[in-house]
N, C-alpha and C positions, 0 to 999 in steps of 0.2 A: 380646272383639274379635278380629278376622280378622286377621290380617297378614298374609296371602298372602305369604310367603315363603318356601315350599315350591319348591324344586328352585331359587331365586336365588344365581346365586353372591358369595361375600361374601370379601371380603379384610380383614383385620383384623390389624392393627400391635398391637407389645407385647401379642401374645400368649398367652403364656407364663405371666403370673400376672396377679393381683387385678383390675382391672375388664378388661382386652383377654381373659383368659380367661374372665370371666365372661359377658362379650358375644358370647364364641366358642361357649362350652357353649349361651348361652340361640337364637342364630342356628341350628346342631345341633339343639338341641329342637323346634325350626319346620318344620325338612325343610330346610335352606338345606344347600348346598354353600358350607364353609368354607375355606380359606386362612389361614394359621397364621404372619407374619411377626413373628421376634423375633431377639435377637442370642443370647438363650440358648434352650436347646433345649426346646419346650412340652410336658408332659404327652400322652399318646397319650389321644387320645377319639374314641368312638364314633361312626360316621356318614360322610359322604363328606368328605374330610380333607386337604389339603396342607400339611405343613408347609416349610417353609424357613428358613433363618438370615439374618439380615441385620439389618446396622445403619441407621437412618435416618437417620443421618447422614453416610453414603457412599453419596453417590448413586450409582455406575456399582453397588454390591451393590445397593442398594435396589432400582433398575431391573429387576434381573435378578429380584432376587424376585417382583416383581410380575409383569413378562414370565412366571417361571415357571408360578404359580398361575394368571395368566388364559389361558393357551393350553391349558393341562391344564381350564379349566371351559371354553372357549372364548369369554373374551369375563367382562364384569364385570357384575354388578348392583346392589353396595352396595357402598362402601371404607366404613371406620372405623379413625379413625387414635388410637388407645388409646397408644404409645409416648410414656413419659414420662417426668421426673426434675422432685427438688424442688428438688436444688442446695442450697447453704447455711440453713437455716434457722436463727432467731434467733441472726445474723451482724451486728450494726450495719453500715453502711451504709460506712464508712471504712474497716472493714476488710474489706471485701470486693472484690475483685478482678478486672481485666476479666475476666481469663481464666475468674473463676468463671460471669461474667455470658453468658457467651459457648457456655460450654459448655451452659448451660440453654436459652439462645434456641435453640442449634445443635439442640438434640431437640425443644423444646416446639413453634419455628416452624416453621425449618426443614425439621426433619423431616416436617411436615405439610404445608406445601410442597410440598417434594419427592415425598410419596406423591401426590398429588391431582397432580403434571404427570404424573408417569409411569404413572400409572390412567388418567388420560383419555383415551387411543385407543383404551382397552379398554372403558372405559363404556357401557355400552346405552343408548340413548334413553329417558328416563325414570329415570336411573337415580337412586341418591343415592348422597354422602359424609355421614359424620356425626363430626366433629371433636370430642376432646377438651378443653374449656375446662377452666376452676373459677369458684366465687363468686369465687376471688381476683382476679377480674378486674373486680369492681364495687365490693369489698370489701377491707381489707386489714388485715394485721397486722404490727405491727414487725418486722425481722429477715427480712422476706421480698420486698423489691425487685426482684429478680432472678424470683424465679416469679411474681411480680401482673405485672408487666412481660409477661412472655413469655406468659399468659392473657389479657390485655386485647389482645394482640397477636393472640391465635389467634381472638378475635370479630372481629377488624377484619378478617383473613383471609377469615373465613367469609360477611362481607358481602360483600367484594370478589370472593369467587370468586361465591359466586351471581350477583349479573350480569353478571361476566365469562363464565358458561359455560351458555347456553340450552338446554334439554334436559334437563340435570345439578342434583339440590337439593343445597344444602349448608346445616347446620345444625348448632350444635355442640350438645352437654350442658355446663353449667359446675353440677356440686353442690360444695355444698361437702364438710365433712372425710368422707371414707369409709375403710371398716375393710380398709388393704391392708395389706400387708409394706412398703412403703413410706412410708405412713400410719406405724404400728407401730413404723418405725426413726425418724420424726423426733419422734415425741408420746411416742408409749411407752403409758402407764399412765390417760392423759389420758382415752383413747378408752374406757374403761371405766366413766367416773362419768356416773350418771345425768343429770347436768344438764347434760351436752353431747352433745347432739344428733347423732349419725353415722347415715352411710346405708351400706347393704350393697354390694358391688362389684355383686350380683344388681339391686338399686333401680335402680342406675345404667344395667345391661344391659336393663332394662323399656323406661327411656326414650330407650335408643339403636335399640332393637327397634320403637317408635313413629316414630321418626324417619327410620330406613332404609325403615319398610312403605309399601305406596300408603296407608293408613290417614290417611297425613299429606299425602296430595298438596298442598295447599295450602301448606304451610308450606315457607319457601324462606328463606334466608339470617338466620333467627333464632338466637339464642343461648337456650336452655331451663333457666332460673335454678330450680333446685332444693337450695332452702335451708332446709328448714322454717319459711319465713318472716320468717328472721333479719334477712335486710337490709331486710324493710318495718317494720322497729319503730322506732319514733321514740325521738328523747330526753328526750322531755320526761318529768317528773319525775311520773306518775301512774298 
């Protein structure tokens, strides 16, 4: 399949490692002109390349990042906002904390948020964002309120911004567990047994690469539930 995304410029949050690098390498493989925002410093790779530092959840940094990368391509053709954290995982629910709650909305919404206001004067006509979800956002598991919250939160985002902004698609990816450094620090050993199902940060980068490309023109403020099928399995007992 074509993605004509040769010579596009692309901005892309979290970076740095597991699926924002991976959607950074696979955008690079296309011919894209990439933009590299993370708060820690990303890997040097090959191809037409910006990097910058920045937190997204300081907007007057985040702004600038963005300002920086789109004047140096002149101008934007795809945001992907990859920047993320899990926050407490299996944390019961009492004892967990605004502040924990807080800090997760502040990256998972927020932050995305923030990127897609301060993208937008940059945006080309036509252009796309392609947001971060998870299944957790249809699905959920104990000890994780705080990030199904803030996922069920970045589809509602993602519908609002598509009709809010004519011109511009926006659509998010929600898969579920995939094999990051982040993945790795809350599961561990989990992500190794055959009978649980994980996807590569690469899987994830395919269906963000369909979602940025004209490939998708049509599709506009959907969420791309990639689960292996998990959440359409019933309970019944056969």
């Amino acid at each position: 399949m074509r993605t004509d995304l040769a010579g596009r410029a692309v901005l892309v949050t979290g970076a740095a490692s597991g699926i924002g690098l991976a959607c950074a390498r696979a955008f690079l493989t296309e011919g894209a002109r990439v933009g590299l925002v993370d708060r820690e410093p990303p890997p040097v790779l090959e191809g037409d390349v910006v990097a910058v530092r920045a937190d997204v959840t300081d907007e007057p940094g985040l702004a600038a990042a963005v300002d920086a990368v789109a004047r140096q391509f002149g101008g934007l053709d795809v945001v992907v906002g990859c920047a993320g954290v899990s926050g407490p995982v299996g944390k019961p629910l009492a004892g967990t904390t605004a502040a924990e709650v807080a800090a997760v909305l502040a990256v998972n919404v927020t932050g995305q948020f923030l990127l897609v206001k301060h993208a937008l004067p940059w945006l080309a006509e036509g252009g796309a964002v392609v947001l971060l979800g998870s299944d957790s956002a249809f699905t959920a598991a104990p000890g994780m309120a705080p990030y199904c919250a803030s996922k069920g939160a970045v589809v509602a985002l993602t519908r609002a911004l598509a009709v809010e902004l004519p011109g511009v698609r926006v659509n998010c990816v929600c898969p579920s567990v995939v094999d990051t450094p982040m993945a790795r620090a809350d599961l561990g050993a989990v992500l190794d047994s055959p009978a649980f199902p994980v996807q590569s940060a690469d899987d994830v980068a395919r269906q963000v690469l369909f979602l940025a490309s004209p490939a998708s023109r049509p599709v506009n403020g959907q969420a791309l539930l990639a689960d292996f099928g998990m959440s359409g399995r019933s309970a019944f007992p056969a």
